[in-house]
N, C-alpha and C positions, 0 to 999 in steps of 0.2 A: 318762504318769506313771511305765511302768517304767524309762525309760530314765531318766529327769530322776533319779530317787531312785539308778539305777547311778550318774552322774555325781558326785553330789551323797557317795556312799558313796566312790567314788573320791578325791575331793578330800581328805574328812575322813582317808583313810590315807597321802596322799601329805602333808598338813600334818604328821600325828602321825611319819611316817619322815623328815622334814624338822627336826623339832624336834630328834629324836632325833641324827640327824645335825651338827644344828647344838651343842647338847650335848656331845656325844662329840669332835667338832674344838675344841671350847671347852677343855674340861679336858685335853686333849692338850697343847694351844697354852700354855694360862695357868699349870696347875699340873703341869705334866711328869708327867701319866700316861699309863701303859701303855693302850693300846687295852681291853682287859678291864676295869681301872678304872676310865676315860672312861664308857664305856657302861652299866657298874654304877653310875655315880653319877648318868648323866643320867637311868635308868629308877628310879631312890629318888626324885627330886628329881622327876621327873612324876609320879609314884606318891604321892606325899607321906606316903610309909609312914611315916617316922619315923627309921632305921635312921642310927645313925651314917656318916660320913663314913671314907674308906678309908685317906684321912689327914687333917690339919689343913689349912685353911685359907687361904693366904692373901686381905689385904684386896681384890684383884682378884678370885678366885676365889669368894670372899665376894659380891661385889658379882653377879657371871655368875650364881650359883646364885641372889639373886633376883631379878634378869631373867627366868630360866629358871623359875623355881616362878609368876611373872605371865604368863609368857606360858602356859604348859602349863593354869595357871588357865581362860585363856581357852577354850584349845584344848576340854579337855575341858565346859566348859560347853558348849560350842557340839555336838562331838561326842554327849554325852548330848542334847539336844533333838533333834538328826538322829535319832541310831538309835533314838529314844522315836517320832519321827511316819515316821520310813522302815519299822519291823516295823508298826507300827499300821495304816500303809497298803497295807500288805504281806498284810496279815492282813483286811483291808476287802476286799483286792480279790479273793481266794482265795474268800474267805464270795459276794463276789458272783456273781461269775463261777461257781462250783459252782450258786448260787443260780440261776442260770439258764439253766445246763445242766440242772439238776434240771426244769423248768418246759419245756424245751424235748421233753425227753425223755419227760416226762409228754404229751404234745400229740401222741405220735406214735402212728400204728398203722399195721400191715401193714409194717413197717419188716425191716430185717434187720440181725441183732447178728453184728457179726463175731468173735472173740474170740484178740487176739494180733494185733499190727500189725507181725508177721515181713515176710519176702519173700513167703512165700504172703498173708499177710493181706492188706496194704498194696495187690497187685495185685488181690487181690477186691475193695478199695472201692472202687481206681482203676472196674473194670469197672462196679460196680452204680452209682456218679454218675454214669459215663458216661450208663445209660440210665436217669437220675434216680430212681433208686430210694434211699429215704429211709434211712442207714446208721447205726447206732450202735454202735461201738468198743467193748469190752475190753480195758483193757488195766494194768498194774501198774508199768513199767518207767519211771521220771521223766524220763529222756532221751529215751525214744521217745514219753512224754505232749507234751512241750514238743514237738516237733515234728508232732506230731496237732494242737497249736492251730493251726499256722500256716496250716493249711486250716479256711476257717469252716465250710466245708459237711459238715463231720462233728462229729457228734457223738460224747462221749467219758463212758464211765464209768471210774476211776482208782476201780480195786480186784482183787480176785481172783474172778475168773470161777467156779472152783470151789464159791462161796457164795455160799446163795441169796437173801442181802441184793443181791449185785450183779447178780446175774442180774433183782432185782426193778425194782433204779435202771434197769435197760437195757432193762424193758418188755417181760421176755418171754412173759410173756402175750396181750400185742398184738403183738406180732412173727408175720409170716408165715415166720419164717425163720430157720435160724442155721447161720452157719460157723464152726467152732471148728478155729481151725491151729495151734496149738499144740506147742512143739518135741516136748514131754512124747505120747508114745501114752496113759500112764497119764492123763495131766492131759486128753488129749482125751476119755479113757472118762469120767471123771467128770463134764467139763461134760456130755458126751451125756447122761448117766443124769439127772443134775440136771435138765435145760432138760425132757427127756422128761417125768419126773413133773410138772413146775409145767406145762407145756403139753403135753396129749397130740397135739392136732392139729398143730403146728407142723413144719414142713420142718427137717428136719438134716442136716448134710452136716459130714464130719470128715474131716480129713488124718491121713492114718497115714505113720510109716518103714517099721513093719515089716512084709509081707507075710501073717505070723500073724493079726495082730490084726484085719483086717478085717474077718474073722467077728464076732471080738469085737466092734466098736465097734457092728456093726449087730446083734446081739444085743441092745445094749445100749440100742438105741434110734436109730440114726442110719439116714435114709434111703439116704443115700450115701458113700461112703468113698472118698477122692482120695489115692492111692500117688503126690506127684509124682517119685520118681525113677522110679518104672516108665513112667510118662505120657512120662518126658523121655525114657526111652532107645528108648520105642516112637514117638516124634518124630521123632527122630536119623536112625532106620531110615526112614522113610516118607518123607525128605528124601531118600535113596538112592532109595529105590523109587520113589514115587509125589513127585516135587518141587515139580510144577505144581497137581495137587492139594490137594496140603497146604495149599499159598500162598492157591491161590482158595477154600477153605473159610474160611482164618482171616480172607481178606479180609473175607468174607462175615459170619461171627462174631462180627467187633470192628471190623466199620464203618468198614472202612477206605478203601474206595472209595462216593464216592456217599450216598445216604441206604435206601438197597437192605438189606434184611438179611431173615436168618432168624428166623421169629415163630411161636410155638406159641400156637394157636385153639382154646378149648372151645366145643363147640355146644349148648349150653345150650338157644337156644331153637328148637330142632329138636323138642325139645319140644312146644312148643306148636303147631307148623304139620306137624307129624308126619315119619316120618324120609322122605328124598330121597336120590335119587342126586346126585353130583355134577353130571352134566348136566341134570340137573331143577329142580338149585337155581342154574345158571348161576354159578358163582364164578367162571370166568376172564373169562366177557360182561360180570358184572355190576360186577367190583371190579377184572377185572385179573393179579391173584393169580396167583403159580404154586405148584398143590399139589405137594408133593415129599413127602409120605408122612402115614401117618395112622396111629395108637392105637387098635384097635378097643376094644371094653369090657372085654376080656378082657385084655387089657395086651399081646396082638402086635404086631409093626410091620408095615409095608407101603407100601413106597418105589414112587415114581410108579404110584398107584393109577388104575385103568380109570375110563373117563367115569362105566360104571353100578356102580361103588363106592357103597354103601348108608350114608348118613350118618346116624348116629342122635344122642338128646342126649347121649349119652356117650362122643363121638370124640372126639380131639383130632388136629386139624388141625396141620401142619408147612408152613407156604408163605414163597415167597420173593416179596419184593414191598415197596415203599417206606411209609411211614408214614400216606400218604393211603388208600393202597390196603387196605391192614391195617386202618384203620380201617372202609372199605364191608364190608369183610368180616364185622368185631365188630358194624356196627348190621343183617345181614343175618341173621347166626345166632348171636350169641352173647348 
């Protein structure tokens, strides 16, 4: 429909520049005017303002101007019906289409609101569809909305993040989550502060430029704060140093070899069959899995933990391991 209605607008300007043109070569040709005359006469004469003539008349000139005031008749009839049913449809399909991103958006939870569809952003939703995790968009800028439609799989709220009418349309009260990347640091501290109060429990995560603020932002409410030029220059370095490394971690990370990846396991229901060592509760026998470090309760870490590693319900598990295997794990203890 939006193309047919472009087309459709196209024709009616290439008629009216064609009238015009044919107009302005008319009273050139017929009544010896100047090019500014021509076109002053032909825009009175489709205008039907009234306005006297630049000069008098002759009876061929006479006869051109009404051809021309029948034809442009036409023209604009036809013209006003277009642009009466082309904004009408224009404005239907606006209503609509909001209409059920509204409904879509209302339908979600545990979702994650991105906010700003920059270069950081745009790669966070790349990543979170990767591993189908449900995304809904922030964002203000008309140029970067049209090009958020053209992927169906996101959802999109078209307003300002800072207020908590939009923060409301994007659900984040049922949001597990929010990335707010934002050019502004100030603009990041305030969606933090906002999202923080309407959800206390929800994950935050902010991008900062400046290495000051990061105190700030997490004062402010944010779980986590993403420096990416410090992240890239400390990239840069580890490419020197450590090359192979680096490669076989991101492989690992963003799934780029195989169906193989790193997965963080709550053991929830350690719980109820009471806590185990790792060798007592067989995770590599039973699923496969390879544990690569563990979260005790206290929030340390601890990279390739001993067999008799004491697992309680409040560990979080780090293994490497395919999708099937990840899964025996979650129906064994989580």
């Amino acid at each position: 429909m939006e193309h047919k209605g472009n087309r459709s607008l196209l024709l009616a300007i290439t008629i009216l520049l064609s009238i015009i043109a044919i107009g302005t070569t008319g009273y050139i040709q017929i009544e010896g005017f100047t090019f500014t005359e021509a076109i002053y006469m032909t825009v009175i004469t489709i205008g039907t303002v009234g306005f006297k003539e630049v000069r008098p008349l002759s009876p061929e000139g006479m006869w051109f101007t009404i051809m021309l005031i029948i034809l442009s008749i036409g023209f604009i009839a036809y013209a006003a019906s277009f642009l009466a049913k082309y904004f009408s449809e224009q404005i239907l399909l606006r209503y609509s289409n909001k209409k059920i991103m509204e409904k879509t958006i209302a339908k979600m939870h545990n979702h994650v609101i991105v906010v700003g569809y920059g270069r950081n952003g745009s790669q966070a939703v790349e990543e979170l569809l990767d591993h189908n995790i449900p995304v809904v968009v922030i964002e203000n800028r008309p140029k970067v909305i049209e090009y958020i439609k053209q992927n169906p799989k996101i959802a999109y709220v078209d307003g300002d993040a800072t207020s908590d009418t939009t923060l409301q349309q994007a659900g984040v009260e049922r949001a597990k989550a929010l990335i707010t990347a934002l050019a502004s640091d100030a603009d990041n501290l305030f969606v933090v502060i906002t999202a923080r109060e309407m959800n206390p429990k929800i994950q935050i995560i902010s991008r900062a430029s400046a290495v000051t603020n990061d105190r700030k932002l997490k004062l402010a409410g944010a779980d986590n704060v993403i420096l990416p030029d410090k992240v890239g220059g400390q990239k840069m370095a580890k490419l020197v140093i450590q090359p192979d490394i680096l490669e076989f971690v991101e492989n690992i990370m963003l799934k780029r070899t195989g169906n193989t990846s790193l997965y963080e396991i709550s053991c929830k229901k350690i719980h109820n069959i009471g806590a185990k060592t790792i060798q007592e509760l067989g995770i590599k026998e039973k699923t496969g899995v390879n544990i690569v470090g563990v979260r005790n309760p206290i929030g340390e870490y601890v990279l390739n933990p001993e067999p008799n590693y004491l697992i309680t319900h409040d560990t979080m598990l780090f293994v490497l391991g395919t999708i099937d295997q990840v899964q025996k794990l979650k129906d064994l203890i989580s």
